[in-house]
DSSP file (Angstrom, degrees, kcal/mol; ACC not computed):
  #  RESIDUE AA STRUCTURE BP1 BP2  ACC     N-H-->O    O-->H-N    N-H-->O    O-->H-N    TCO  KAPPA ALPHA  PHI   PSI    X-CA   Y-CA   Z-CA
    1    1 A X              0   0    0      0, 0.0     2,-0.2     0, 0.0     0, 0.0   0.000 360.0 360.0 360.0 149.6  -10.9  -23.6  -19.7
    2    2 A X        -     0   0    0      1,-0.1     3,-0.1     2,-0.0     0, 0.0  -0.339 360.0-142.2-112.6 156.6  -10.6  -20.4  -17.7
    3    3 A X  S    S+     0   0    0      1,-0.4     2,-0.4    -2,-0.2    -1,-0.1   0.946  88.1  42.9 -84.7 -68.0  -10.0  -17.0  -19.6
    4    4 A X  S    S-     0   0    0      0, 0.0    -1,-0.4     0, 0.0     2,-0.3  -0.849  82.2-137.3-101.4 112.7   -7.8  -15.4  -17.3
    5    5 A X        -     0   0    0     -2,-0.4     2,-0.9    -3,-0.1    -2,-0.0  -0.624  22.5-128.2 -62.8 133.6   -4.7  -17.5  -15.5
    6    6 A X        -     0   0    0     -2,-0.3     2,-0.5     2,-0.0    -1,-0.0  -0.925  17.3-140.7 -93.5 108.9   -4.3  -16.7  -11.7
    7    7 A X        +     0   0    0     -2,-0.9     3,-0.1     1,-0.1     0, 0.0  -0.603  31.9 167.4 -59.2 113.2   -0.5  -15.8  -11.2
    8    8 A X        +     0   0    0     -2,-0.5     2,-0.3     1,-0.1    -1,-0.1   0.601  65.1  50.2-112.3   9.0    0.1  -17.4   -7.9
    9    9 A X  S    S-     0   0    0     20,-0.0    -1,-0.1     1,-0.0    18,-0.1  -0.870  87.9-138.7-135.2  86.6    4.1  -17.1   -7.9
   10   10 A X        -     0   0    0     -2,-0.3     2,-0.3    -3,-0.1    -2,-0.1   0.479  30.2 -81.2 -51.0-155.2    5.2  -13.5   -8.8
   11   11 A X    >   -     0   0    0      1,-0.1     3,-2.4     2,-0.0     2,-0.8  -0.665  57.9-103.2 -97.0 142.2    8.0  -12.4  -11.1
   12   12 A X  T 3  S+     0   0    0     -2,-0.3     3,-0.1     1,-0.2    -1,-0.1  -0.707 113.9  41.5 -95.2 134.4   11.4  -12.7   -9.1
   13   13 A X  T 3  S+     0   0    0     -2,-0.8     2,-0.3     1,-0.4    -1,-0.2   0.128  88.0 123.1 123.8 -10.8   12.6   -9.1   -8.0
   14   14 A X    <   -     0   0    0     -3,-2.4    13,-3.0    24,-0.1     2,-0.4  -0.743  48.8-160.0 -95.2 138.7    8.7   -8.3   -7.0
   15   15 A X  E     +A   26   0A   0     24,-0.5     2,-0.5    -2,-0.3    11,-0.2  -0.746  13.8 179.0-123.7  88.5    8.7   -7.4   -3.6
   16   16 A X  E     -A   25   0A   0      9,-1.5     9,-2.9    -2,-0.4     2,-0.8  -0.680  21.8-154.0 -36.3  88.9    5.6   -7.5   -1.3
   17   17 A X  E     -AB  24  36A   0     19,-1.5    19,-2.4    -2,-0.5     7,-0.2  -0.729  22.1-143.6-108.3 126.9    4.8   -6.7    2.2
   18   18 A X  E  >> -AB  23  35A   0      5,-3.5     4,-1.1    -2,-0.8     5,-0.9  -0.342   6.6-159.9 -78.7 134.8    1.8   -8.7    3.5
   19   19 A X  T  45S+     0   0    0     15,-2.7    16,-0.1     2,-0.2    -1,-0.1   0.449  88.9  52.8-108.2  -8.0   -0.4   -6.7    5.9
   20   20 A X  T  45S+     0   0    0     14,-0.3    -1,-0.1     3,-0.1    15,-0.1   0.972 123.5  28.9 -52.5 -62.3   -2.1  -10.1    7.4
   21   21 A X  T  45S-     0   0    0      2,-0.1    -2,-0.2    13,-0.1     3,-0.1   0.420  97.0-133.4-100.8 -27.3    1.0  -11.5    8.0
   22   22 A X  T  <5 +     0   0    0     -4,-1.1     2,-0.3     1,-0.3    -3,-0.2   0.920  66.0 105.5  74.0  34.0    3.3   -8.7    8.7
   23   23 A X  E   <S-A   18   0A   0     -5,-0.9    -5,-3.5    -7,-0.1     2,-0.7  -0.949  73.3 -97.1-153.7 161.8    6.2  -10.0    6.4
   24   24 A X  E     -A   17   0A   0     -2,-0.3     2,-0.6    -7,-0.2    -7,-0.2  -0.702  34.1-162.8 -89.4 120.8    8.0   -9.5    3.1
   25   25 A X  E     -A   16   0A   0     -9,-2.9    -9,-1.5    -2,-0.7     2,-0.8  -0.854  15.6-145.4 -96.2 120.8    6.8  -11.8    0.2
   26   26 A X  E    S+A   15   0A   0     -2,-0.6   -11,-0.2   -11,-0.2   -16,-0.1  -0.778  85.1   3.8 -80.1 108.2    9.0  -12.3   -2.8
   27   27 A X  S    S-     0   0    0    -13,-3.0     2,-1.5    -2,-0.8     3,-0.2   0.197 111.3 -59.4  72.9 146.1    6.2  -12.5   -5.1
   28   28 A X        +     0   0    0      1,-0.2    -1,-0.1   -13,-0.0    -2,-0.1  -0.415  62.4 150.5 -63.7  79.0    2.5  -12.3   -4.6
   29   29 A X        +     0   0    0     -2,-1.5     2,-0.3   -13,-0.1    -1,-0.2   0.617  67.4  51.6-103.7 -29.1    1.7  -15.2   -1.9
   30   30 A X  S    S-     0   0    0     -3,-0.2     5,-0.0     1,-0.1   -14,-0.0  -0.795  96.8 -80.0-107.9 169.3   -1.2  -13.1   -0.6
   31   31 A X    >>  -     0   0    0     -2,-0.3     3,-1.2     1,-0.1     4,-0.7  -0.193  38.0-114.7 -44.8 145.0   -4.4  -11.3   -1.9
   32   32 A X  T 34 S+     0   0    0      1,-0.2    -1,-0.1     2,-0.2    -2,-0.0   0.705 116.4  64.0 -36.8 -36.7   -4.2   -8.1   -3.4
   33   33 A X  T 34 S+     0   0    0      1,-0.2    -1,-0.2     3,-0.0    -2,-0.0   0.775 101.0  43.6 -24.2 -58.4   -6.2   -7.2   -0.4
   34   34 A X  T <4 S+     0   0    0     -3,-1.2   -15,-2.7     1,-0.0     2,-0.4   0.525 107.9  67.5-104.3 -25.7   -3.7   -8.0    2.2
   35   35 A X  E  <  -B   18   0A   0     -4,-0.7     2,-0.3   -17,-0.2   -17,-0.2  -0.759  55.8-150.2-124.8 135.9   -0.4   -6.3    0.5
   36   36 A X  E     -B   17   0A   0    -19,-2.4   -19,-1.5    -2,-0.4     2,-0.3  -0.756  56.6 -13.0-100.8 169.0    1.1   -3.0   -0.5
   37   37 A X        -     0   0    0     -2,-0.3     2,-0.1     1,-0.2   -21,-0.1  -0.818  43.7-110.9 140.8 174.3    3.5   -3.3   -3.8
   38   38 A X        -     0   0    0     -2,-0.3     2,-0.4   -23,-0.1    -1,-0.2   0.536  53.7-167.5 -72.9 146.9    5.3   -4.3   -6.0
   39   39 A X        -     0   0    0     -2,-0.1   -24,-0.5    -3,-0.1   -23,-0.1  -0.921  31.0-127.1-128.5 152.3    8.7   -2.9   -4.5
   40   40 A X  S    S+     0   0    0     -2,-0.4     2,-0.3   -26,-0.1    -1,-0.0   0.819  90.6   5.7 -76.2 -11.9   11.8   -2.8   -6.4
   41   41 A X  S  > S-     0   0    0    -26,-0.2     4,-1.4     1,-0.1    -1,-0.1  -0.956  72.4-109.8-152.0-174.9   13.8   -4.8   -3.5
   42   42 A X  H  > S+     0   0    0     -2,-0.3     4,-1.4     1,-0.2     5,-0.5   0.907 115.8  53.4 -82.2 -29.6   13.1   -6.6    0.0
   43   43 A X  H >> S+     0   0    0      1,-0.2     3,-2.9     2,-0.2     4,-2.3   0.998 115.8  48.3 -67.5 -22.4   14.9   -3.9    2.6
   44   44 A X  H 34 S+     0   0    0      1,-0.4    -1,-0.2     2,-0.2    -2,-0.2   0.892 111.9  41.9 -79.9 -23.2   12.3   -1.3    0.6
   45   45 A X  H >< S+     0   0    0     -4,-1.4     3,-0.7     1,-0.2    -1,-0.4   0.728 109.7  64.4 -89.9  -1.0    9.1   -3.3    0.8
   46   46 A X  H X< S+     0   0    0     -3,-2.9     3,-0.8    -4,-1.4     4,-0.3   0.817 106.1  44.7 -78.4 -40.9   10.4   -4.0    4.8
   47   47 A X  T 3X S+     0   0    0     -4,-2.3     4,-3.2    -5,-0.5     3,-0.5   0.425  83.3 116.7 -87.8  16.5   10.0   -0.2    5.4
   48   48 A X  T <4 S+     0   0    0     -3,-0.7    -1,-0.2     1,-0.2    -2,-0.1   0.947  76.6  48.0 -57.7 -47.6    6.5   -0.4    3.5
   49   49 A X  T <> S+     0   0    0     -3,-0.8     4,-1.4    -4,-0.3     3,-0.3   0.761 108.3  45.8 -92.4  -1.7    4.9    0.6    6.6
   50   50 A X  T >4 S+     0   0    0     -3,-0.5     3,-2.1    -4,-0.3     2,-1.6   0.932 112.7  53.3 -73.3 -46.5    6.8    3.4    7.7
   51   51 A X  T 3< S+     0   0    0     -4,-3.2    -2,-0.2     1,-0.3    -1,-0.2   0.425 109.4  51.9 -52.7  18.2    6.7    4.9    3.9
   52   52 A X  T 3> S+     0   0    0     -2,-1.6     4,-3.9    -3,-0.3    -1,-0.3   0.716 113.2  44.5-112.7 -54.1    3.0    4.4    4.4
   53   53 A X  H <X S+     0   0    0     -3,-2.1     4,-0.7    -4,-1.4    -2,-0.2   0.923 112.9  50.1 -34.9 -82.4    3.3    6.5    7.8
   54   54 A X  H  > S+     0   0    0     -4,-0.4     4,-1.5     1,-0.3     3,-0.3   0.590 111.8  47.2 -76.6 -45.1    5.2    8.8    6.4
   55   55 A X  H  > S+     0   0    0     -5,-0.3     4,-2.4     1,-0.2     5,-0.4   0.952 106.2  56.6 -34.7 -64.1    2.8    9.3    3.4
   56   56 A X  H  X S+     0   0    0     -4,-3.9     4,-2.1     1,-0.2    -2,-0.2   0.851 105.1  48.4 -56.5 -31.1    0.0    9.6    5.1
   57   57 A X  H  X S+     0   0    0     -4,-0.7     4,-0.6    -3,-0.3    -1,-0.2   0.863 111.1  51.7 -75.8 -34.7    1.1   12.6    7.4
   58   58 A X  H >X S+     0   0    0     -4,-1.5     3,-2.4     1,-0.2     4,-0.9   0.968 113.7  48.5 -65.4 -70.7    2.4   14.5    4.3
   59   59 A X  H 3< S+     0   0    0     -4,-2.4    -2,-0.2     1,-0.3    -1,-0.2   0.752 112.3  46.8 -18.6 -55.2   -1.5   13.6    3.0
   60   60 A X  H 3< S+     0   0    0     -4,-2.1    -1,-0.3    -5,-0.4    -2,-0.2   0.351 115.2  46.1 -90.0  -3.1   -2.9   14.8    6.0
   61   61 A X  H << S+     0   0    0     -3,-2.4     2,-0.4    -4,-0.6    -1,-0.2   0.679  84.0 105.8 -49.3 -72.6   -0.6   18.3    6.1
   62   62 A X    ><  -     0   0    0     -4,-0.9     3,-2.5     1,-0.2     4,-0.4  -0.353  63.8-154.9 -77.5  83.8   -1.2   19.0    2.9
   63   63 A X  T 3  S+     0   0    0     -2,-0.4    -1,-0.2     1,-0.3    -3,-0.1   0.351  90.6  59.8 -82.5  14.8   -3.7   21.9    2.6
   64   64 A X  T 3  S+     0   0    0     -5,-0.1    -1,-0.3     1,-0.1    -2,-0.1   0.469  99.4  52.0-110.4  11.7   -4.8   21.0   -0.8
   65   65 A X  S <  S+     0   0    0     -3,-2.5     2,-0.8    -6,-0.1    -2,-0.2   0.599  99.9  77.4 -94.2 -25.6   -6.0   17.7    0.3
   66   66 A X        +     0   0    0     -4,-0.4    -1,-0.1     1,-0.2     4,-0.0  -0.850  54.4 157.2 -89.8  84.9   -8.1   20.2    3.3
   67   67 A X        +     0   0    0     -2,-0.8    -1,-0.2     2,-0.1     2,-0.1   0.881  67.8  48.2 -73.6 -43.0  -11.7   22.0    1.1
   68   68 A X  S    S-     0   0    0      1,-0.1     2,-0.1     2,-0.1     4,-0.0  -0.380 101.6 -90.7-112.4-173.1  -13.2   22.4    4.0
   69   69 A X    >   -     0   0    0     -2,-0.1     3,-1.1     1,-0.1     4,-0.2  -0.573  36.8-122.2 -60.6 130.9  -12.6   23.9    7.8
   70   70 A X  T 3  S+     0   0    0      1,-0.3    -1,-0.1    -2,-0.1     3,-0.1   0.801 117.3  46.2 -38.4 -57.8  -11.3   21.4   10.3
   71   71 A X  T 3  S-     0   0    0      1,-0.2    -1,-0.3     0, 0.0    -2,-0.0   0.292 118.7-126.2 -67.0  -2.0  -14.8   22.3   12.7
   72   72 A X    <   -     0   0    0     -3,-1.1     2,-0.8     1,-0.1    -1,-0.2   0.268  27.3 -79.6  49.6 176.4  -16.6   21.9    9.3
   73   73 A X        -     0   0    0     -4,-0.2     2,-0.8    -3,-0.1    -1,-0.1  -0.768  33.2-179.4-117.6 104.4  -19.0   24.8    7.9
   74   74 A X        +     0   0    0     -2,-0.8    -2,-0.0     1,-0.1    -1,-0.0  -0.692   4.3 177.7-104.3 100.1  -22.5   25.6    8.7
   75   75 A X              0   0    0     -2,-0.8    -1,-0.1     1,-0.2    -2,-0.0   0.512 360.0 360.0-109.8  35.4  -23.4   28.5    6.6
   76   76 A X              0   0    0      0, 0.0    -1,-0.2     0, 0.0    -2,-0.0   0.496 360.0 360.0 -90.5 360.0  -27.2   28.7    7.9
């Protein structure tokens, strides 16, 4: 008898969007791997990959995210 249960049918209201498959899953139906989430409804986990976009640019902005010089630093 196994220690640990594998959930294969999420909680209803958990909202998934599957990055294989390129859809929304109500409940986990893929690997952890494959999905960002849990979202509190379906349009929000539909827009998962612009808020992903839109994360990442602030990330990538964000001059405390930046230690070193773009050209990097050679200080011989």
């Amino acid at each position: 008898m196994a220690l640990f249960k594998k959930r294969t049918v999420g909680k209803p209201g958990e909202w998934y969007y599957c990055l294989e498959h390129k859809k929304v899953e109500e409940g986990p139906e893929c690997p952890n791997k494959d999905r960002f989430g849990p979202y509190a409804s379906r349009p929000e986990a539909e827009h998962a990959m612009e808020t992903a976009r839109a994360r990442n640019l602030q990330w990538e902005n964000d001059p405390k995210w930046h230690d070193a010089p773009a050209g990097g630093r050679n200080d011989e």
